[in-house]
PDB file of N, CA, C and O in Angstrom:
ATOM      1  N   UNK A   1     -12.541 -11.625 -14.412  1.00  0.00           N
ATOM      2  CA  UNK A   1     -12.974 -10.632 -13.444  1.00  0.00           C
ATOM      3  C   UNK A   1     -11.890 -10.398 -12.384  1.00  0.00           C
ATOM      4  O   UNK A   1     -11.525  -9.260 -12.089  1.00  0.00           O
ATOM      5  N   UNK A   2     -11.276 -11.745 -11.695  1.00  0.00           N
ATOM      6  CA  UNK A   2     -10.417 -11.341 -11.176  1.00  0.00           C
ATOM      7  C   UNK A   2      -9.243 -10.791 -11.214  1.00  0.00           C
ATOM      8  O   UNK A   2      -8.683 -10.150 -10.324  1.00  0.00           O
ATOM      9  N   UNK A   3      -8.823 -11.088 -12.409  1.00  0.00           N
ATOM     10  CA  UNK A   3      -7.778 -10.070 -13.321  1.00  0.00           C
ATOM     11  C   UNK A   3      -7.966  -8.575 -13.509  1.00  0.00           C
ATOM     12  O   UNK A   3      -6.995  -7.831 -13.644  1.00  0.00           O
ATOM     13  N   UNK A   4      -9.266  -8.122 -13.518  1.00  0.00           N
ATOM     14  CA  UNK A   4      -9.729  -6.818 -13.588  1.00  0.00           C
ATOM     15  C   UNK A   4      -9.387  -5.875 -12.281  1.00  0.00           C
ATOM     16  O   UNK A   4      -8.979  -4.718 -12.188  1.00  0.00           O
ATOM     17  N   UNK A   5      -9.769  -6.989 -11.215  1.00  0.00           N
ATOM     18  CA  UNK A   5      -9.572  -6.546  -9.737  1.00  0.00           C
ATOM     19  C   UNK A   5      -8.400  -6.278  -9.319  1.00  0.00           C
ATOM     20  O   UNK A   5      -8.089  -5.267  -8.689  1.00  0.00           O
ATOM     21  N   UNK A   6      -7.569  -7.308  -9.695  1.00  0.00           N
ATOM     22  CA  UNK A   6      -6.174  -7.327  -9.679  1.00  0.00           C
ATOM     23  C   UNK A   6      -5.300  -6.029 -10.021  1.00  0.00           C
ATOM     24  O   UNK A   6      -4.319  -5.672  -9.368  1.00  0.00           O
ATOM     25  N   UNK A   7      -5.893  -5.287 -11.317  1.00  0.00           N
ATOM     26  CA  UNK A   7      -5.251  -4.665 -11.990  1.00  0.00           C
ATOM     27  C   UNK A   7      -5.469  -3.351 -11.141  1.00  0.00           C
ATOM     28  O   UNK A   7      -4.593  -2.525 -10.886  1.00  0.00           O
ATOM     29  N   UNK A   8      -6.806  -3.302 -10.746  1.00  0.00           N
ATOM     30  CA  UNK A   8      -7.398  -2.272 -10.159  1.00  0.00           C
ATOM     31  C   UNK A   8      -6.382  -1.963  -8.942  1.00  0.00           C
ATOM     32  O   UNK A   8      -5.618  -1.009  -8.801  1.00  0.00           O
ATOM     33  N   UNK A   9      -6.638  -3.166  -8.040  1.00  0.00           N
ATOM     34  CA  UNK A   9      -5.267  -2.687  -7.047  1.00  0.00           C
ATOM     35  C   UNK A   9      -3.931  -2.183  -7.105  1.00  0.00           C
ATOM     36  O   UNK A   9      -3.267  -1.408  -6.416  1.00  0.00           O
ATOM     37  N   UNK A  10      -3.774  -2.740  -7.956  1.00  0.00           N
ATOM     38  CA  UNK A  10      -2.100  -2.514  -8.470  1.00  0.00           C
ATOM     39  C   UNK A  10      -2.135  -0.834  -8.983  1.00  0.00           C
ATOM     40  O   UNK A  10      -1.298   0.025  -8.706  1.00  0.00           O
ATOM     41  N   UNK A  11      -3.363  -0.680  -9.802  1.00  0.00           N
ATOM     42  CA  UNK A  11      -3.303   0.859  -9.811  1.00  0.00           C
ATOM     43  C   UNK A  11      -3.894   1.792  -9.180  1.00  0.00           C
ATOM     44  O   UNK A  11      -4.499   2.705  -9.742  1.00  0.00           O
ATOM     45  N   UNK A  12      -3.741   1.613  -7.527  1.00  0.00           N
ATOM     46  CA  UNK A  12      -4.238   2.222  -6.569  1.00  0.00           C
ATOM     47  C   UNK A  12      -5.834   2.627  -6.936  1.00  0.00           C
ATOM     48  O   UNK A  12      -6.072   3.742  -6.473  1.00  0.00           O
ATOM     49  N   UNK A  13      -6.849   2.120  -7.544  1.00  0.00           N
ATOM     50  CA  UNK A  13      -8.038   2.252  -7.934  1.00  0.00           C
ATOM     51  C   UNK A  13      -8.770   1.857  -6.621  1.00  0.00           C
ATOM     52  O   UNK A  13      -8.001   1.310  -5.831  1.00  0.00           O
ATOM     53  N   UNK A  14     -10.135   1.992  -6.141  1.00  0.00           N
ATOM     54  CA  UNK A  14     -10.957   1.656  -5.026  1.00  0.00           C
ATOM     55  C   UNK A  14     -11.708   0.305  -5.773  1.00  0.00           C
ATOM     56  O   UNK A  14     -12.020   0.350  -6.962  1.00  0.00           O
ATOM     57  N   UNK A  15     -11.952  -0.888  -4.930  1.00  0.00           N
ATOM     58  CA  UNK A  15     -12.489  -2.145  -5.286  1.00  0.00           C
ATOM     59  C   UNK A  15     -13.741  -2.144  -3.817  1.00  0.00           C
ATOM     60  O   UNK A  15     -13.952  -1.521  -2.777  1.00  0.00           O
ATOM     61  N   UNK A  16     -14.265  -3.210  -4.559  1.00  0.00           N
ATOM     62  CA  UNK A  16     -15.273  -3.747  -3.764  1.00  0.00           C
ATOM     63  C   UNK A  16     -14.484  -4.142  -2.099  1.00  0.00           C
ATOM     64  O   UNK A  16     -14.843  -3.727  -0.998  1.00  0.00           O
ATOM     65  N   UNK A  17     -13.550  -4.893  -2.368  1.00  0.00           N
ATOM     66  CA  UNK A  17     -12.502  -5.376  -0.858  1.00  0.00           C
ATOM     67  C   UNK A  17     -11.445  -5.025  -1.378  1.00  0.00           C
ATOM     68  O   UNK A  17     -11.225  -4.574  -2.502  1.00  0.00           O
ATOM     69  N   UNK A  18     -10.469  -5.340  -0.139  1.00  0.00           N
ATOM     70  CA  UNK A  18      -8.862  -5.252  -0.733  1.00  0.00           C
ATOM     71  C   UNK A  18      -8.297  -6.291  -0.779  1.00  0.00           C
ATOM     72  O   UNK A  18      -8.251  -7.051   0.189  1.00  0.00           O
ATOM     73  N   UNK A  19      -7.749  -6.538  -1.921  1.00  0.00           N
ATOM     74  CA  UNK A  19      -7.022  -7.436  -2.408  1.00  0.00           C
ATOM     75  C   UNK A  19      -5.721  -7.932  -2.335  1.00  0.00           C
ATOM     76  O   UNK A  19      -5.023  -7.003  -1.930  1.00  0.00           O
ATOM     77  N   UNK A  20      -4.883  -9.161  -2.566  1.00  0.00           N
ATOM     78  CA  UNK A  20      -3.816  -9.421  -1.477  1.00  0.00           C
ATOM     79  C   UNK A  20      -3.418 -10.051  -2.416  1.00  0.00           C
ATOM     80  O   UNK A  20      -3.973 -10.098  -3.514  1.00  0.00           O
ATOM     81  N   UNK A  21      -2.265 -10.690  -2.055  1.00  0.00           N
ATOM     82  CA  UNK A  21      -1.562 -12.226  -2.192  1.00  0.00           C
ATOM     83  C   UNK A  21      -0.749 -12.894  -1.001  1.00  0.00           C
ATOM     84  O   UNK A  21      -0.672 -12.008  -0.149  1.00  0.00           O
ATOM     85  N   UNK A  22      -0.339 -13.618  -0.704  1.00  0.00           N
ATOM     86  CA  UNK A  22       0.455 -13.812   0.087  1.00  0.00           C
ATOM     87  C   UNK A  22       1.725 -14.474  -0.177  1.00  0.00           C
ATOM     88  O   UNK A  22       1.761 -15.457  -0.918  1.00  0.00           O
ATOM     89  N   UNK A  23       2.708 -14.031   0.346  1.00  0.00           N
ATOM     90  CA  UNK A  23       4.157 -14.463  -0.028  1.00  0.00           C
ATOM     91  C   UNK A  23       4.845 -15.813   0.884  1.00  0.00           C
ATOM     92  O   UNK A  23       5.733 -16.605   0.570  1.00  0.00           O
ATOM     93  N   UNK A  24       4.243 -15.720   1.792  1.00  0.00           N
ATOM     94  CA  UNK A  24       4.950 -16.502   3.202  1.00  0.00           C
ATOM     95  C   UNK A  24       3.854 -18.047   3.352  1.00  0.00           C
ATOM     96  O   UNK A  24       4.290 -18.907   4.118  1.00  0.00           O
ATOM     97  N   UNK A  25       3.224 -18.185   3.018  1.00  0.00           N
ATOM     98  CA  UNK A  25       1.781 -19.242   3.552  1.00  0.00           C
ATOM     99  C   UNK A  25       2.379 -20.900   2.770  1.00  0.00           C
ATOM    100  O   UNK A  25       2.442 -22.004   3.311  1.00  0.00           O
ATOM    101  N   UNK A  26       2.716 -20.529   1.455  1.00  0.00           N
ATOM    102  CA  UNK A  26       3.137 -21.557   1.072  1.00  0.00           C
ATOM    103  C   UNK A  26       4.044 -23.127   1.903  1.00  0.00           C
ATOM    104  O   UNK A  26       3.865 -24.308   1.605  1.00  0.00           O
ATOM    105  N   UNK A  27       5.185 -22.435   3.188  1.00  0.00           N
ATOM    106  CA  UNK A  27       5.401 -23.321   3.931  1.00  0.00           C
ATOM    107  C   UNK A  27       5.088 -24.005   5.405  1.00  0.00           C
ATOM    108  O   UNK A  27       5.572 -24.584   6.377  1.00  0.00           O
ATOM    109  N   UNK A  28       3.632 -23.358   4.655  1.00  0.00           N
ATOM    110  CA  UNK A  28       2.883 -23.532   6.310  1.00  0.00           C
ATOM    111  C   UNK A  28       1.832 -24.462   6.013  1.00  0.00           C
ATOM    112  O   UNK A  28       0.684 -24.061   5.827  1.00  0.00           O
ATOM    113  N   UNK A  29       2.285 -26.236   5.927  1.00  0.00           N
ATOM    114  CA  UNK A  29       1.357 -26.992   5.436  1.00  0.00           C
ATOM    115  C   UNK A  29       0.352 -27.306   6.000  1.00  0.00           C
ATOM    116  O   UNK A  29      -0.468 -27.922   5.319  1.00  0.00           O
ATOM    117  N   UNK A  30       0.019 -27.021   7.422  1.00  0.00           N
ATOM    118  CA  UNK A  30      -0.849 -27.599   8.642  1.00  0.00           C
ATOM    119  C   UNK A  30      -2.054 -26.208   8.235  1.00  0.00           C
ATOM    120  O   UNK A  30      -3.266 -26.255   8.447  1.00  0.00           O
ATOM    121  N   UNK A  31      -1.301 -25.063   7.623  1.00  0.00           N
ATOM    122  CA  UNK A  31      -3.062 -24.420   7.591  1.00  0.00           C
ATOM    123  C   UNK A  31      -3.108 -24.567   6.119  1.00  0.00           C
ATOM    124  O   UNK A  31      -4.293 -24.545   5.787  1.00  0.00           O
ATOM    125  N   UNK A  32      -2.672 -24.645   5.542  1.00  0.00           N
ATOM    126  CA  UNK A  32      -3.213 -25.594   3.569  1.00  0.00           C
ATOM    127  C   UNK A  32      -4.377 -26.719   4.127  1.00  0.00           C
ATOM    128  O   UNK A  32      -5.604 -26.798   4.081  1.00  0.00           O
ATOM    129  N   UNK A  33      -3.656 -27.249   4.484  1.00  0.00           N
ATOM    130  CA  UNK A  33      -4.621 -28.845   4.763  1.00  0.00           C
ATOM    131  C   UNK A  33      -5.633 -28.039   5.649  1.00  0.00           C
ATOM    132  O   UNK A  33      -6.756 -28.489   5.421  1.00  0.00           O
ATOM    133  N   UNK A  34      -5.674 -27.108   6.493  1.00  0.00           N
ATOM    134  CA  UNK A  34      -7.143 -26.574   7.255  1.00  0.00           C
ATOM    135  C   UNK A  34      -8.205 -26.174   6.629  1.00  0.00           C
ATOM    136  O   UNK A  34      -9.392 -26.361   6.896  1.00  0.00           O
ATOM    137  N   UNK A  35      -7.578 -25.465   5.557  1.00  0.00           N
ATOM    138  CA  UNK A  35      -8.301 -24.452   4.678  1.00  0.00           C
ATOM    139  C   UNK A  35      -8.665 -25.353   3.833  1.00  0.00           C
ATOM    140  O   UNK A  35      -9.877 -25.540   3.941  1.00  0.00           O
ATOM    141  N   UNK A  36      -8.130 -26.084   2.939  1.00  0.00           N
ATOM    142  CA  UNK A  36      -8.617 -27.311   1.957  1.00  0.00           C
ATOM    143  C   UNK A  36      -8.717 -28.752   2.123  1.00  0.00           C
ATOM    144  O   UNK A  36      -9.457 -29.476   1.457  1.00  0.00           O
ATOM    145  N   UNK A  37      -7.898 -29.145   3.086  1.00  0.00           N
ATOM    146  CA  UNK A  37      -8.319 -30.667   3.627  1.00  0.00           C
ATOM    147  C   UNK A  37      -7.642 -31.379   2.642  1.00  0.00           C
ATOM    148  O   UNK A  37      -7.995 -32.550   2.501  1.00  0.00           O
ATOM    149  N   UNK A  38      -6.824 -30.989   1.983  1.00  0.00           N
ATOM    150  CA  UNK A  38      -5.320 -31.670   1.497  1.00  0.00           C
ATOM    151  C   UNK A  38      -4.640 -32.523   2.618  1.00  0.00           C
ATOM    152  O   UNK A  38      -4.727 -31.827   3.630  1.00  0.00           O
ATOM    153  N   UNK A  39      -4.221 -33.294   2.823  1.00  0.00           N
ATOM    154  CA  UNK A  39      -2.934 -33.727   3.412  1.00  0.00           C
ATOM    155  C   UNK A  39      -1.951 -33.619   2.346  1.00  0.00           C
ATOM    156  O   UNK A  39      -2.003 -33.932   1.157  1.00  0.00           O
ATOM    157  N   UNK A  40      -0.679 -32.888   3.355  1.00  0.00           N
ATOM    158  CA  UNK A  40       0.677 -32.754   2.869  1.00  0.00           C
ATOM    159  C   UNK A  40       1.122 -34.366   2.162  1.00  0.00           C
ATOM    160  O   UNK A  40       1.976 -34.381   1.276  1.00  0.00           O
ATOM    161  N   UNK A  41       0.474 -35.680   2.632  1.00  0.00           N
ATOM    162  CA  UNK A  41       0.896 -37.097   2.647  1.00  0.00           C
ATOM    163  C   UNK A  41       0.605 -37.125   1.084  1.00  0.00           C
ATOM    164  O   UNK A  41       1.377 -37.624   0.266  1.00  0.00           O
ATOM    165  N   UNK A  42      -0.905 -36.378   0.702  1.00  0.00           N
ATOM    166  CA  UNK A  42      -1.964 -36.919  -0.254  1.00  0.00           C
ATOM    167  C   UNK A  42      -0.950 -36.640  -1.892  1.00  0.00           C
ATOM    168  O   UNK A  42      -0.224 -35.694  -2.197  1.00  0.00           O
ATOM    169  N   UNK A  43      -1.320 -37.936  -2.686  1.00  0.00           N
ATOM    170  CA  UNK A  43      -0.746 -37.509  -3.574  1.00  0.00           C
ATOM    171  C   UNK A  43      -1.714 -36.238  -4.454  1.00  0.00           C
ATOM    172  O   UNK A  43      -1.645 -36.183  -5.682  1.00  0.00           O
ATOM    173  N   UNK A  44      -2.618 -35.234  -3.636  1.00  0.00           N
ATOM    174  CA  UNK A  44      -2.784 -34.410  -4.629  1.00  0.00           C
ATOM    175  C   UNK A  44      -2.561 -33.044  -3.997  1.00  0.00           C
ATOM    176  O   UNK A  44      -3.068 -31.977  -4.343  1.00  0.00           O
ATOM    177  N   UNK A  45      -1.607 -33.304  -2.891  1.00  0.00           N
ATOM    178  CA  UNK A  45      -0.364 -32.401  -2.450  1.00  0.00           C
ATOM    179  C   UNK A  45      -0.343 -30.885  -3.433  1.00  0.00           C
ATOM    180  O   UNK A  45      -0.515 -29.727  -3.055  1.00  0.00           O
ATOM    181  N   UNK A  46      -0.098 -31.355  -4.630  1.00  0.00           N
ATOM    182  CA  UNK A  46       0.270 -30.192  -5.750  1.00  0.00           C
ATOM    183  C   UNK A  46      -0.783 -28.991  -5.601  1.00  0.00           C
ATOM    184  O   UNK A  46      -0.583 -27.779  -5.519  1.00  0.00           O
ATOM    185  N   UNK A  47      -2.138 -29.840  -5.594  1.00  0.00           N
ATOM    186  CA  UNK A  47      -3.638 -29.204  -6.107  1.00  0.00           C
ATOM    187  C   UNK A  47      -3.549 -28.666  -5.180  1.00  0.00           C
ATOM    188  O   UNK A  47      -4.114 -27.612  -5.473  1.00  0.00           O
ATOM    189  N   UNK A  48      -3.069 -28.522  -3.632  1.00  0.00           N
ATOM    190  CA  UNK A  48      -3.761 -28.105  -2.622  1.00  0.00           C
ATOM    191  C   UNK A  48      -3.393 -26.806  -2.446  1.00  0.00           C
ATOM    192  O   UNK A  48      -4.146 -26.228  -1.663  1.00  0.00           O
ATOM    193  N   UNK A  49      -2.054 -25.781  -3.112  1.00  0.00           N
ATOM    194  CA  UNK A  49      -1.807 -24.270  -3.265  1.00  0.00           C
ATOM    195  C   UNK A  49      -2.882 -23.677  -4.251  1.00  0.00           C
ATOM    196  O   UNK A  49      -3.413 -22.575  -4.111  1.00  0.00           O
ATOM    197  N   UNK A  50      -3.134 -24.609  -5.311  1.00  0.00           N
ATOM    198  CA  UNK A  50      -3.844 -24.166  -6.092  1.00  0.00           C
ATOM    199  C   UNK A  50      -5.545 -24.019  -5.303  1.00  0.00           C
ATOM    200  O   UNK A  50      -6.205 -23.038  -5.647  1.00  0.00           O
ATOM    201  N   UNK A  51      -5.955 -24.665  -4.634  1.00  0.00           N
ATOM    202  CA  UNK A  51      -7.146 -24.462  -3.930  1.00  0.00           C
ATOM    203  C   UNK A  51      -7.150 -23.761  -2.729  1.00  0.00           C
ATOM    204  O   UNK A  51      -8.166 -23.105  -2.502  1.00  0.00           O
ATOM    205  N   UNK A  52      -6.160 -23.742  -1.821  1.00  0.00           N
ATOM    206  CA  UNK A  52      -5.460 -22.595  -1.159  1.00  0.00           C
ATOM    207  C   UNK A  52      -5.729 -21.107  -1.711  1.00  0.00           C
ATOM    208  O   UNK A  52      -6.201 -20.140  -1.114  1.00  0.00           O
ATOM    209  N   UNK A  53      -5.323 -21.218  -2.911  1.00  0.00           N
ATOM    210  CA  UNK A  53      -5.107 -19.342  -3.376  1.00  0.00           C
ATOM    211  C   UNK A  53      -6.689 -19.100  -3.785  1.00  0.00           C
ATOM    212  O   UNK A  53      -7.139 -17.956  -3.850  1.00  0.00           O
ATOM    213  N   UNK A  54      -7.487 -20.250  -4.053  1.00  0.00           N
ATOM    214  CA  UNK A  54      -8.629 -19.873  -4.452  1.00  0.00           C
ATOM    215  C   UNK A  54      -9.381 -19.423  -3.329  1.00  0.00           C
ATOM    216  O   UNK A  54      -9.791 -18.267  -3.223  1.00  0.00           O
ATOM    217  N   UNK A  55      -9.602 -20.492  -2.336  1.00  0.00           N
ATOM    218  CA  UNK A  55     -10.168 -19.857  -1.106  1.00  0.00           C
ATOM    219  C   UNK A  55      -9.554 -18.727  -0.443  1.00  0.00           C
ATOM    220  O   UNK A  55     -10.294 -18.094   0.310  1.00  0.00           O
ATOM    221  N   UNK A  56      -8.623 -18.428  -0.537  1.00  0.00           N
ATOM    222  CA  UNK A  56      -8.400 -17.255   0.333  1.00  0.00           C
ATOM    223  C   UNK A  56      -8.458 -15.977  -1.023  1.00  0.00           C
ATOM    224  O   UNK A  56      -7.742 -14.976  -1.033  1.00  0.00           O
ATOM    225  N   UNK A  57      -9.220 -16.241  -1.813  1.00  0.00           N
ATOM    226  CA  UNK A  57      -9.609 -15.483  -2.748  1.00  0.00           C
ATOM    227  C   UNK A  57      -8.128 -14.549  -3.576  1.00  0.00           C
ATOM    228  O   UNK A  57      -8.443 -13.454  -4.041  1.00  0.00           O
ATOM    229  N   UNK A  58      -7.003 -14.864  -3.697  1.00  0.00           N
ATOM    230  CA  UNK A  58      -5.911 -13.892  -3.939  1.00  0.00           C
ATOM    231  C   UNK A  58      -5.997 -13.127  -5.429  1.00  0.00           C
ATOM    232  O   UNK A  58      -6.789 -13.621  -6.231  1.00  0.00           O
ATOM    233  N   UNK A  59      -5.355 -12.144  -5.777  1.00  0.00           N
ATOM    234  CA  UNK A  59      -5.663 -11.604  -7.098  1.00  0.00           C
ATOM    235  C   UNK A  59      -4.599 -11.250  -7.623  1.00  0.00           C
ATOM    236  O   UNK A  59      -4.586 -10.510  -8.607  1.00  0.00           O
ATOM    237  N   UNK A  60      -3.766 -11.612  -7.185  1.00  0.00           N
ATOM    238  CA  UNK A  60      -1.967 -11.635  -7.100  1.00  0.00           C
ATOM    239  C   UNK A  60      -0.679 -12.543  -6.926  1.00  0.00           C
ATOM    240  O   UNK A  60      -0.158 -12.510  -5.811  1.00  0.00           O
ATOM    241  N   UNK A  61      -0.059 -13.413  -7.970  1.00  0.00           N
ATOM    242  CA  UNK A  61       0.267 -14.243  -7.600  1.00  0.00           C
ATOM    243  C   UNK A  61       2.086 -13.920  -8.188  1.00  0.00           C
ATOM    244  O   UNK A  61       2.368 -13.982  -9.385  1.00  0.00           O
ATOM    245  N   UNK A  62       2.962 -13.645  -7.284  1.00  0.00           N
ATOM    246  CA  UNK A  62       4.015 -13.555  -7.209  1.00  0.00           C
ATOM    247  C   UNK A  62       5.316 -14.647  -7.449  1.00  0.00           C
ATOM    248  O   UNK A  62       5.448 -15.637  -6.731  1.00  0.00           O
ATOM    249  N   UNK A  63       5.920 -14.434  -8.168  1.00  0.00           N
ATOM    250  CA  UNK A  63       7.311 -15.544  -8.637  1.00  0.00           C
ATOM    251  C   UNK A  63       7.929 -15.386  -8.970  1.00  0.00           C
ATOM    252  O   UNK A  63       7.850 -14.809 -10.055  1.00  0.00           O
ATOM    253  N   UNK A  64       9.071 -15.677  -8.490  1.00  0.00           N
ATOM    254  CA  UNK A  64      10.413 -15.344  -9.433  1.00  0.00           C
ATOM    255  C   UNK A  64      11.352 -16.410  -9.461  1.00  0.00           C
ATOM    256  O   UNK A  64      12.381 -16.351  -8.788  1.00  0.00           O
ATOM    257  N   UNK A  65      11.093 -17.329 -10.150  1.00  0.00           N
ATOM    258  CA  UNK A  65      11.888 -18.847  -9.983  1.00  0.00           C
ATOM    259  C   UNK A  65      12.832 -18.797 -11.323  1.00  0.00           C
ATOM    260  O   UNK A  65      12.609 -19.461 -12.336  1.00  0.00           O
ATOM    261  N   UNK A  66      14.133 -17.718 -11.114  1.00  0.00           N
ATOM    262  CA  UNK A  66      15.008 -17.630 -12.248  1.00  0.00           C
ATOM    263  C   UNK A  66      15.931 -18.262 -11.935  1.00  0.00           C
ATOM    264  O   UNK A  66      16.321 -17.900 -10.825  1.00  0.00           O
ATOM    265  N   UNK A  67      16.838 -19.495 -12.576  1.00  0.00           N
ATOM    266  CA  UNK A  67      18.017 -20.388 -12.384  1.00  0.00           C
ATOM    267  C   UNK A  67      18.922 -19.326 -12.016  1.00  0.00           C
ATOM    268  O   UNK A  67      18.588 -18.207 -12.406  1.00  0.00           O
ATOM    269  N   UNK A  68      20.063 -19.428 -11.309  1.00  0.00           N
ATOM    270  CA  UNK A  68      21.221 -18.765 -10.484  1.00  0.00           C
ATOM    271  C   UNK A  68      22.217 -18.750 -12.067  1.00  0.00           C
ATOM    272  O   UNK A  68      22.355 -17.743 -12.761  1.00  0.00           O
ATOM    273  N   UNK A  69      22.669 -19.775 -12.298  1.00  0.00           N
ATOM    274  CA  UNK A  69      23.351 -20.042 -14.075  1.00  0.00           C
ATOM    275  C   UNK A  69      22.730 -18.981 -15.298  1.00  0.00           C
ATOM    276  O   UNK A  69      23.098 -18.463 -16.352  1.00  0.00           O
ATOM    277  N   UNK A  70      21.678 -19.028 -14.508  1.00  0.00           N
ATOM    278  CA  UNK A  70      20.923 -17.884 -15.861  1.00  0.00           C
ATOM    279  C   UNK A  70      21.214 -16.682 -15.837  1.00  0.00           C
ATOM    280  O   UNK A  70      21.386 -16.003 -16.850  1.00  0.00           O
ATOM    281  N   UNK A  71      21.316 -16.225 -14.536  1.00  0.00           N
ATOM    282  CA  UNK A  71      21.766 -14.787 -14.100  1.00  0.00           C
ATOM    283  C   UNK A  71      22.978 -14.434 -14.081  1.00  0.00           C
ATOM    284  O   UNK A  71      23.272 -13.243 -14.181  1.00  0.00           O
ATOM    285  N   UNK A  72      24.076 -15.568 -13.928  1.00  0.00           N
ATOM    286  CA  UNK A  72      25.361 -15.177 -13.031  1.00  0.00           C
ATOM    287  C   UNK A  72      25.802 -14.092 -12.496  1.00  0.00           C
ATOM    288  O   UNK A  72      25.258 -14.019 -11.394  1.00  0.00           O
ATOM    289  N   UNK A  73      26.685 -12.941 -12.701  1.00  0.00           N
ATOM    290  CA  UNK A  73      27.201 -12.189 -11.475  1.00  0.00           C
ATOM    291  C   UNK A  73      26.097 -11.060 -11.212  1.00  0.00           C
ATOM    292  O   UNK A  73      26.422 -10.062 -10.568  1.00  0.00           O
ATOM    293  N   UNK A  74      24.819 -11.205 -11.695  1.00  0.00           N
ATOM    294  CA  UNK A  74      24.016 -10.319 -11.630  1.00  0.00           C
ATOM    295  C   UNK A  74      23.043 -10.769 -10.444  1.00  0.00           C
ATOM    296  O   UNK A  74      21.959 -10.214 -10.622  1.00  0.00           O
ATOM    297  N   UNK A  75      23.030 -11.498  -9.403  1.00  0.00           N
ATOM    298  CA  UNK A  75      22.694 -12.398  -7.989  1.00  0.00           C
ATOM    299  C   UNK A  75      22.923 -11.784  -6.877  1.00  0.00           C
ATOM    300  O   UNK A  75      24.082 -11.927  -6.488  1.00  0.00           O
ATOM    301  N   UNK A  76      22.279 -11.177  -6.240  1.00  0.00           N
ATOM    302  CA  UNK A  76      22.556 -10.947  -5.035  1.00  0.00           C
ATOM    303  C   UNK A  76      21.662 -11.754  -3.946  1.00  0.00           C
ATOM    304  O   UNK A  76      20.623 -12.230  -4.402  1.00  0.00           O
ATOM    305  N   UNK A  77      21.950 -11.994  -2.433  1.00  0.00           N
ATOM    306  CA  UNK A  77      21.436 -12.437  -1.526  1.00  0.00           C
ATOM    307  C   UNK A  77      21.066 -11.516  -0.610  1.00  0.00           C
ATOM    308  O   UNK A  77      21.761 -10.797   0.107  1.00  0.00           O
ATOM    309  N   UNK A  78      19.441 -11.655  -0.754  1.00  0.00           N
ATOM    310  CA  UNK A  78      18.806 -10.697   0.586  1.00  0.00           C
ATOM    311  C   UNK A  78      18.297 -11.926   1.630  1.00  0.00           C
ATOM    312  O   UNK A  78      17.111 -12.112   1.903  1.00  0.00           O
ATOM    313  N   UNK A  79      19.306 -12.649   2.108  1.00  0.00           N
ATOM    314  CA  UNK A  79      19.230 -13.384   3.244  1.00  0.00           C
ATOM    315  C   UNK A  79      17.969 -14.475   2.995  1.00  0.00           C
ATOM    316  O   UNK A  79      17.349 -14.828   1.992  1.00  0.00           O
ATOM    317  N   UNK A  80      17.920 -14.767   4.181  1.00  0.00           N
ATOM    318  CA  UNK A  80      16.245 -15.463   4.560  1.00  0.00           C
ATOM    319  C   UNK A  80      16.237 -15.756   6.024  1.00  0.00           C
ATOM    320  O   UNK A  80      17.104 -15.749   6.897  1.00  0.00           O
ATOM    321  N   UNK A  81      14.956 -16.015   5.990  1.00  0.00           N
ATOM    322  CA  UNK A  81      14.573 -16.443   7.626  1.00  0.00           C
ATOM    323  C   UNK A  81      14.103 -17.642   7.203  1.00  0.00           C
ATOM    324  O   UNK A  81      13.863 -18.191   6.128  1.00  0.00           O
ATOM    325  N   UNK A  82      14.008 -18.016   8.945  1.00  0.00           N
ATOM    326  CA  UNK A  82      13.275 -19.531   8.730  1.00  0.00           C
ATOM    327  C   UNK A  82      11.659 -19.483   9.526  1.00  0.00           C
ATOM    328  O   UNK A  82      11.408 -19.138  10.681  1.00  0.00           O
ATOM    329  N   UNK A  83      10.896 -19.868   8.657  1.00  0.00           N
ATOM    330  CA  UNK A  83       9.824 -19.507   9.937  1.00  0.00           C
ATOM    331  C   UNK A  83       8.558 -20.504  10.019  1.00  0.00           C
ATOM    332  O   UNK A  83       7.710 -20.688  10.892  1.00  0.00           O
ATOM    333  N   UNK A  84       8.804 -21.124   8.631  1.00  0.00           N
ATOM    334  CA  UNK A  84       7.934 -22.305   8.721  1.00  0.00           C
ATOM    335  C   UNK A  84       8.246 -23.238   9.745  1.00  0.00           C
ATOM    336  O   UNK A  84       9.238 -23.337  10.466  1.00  0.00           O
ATOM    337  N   UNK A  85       7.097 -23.967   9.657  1.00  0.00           N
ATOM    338  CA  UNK A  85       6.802 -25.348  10.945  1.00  0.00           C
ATOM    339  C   UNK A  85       8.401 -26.241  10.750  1.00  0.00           C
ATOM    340  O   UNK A  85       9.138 -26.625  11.658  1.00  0.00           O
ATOM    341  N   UNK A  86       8.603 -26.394   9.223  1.00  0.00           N
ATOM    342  CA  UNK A  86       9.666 -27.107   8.766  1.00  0.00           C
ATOM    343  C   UNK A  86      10.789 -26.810   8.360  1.00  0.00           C
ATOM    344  O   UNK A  86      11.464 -27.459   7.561  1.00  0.00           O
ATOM    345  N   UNK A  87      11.125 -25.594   8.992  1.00  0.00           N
ATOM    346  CA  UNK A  87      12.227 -25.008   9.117  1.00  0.00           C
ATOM    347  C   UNK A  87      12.845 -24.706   7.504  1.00  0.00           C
ATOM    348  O   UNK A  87      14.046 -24.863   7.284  1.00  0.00           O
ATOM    349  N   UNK A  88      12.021 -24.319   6.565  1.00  0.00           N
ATOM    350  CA  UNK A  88      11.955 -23.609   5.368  1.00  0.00           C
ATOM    351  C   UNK A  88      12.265 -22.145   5.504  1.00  0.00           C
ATOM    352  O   UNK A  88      11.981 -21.200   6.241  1.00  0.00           O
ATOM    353  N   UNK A  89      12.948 -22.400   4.491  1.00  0.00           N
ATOM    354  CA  UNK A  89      12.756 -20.624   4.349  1.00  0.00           C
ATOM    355  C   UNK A  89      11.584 -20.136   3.664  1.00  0.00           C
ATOM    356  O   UNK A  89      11.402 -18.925   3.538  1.00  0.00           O
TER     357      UNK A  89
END
């Protein structure tokens, strides 16, 4: 179902709510652990994005984790900021 929703947004269709993902939340461990009661310490650390994206209901989940070697001169850098608690980009 949520795949349906998903799709719906993406093709400018009208849904029940509007639907999201978020790009930036991942290095913000103090509201993970709010929202799910993970500690960053806990070894089930991993689970806690995954219960994260559930509660904040997302229908969109964004990645692009391609090796730099894989690409070579085809790489460009659009910078970064730092903005997490832990000085992550």
């Amino acid at each position: 179902m949520l795949l349906e929703k998903g799709m719906a947004a993406l093709n400018l269709e009208f849904t029940d709510k509007v639907y999201r993902t978020e790009y930036s939340v991942f290095g913000h461990s103090k509201l993970i652990e709010k929202v799910t009661g993970i500690s960053p310490d806990s070894p089930e650390w991993g689970r806690a994005y995954i219960e994260f994206a559930k509660a904040w209901d997302y229908c969109f989940n964004w990645n692009v984790m391609i090796d730099r070697s894989y690409l070579g001169k085809y790489v460009s850098s659009m910078g970064h900021a730092e903005y997490a608690e832990n000085g992550a980009d």
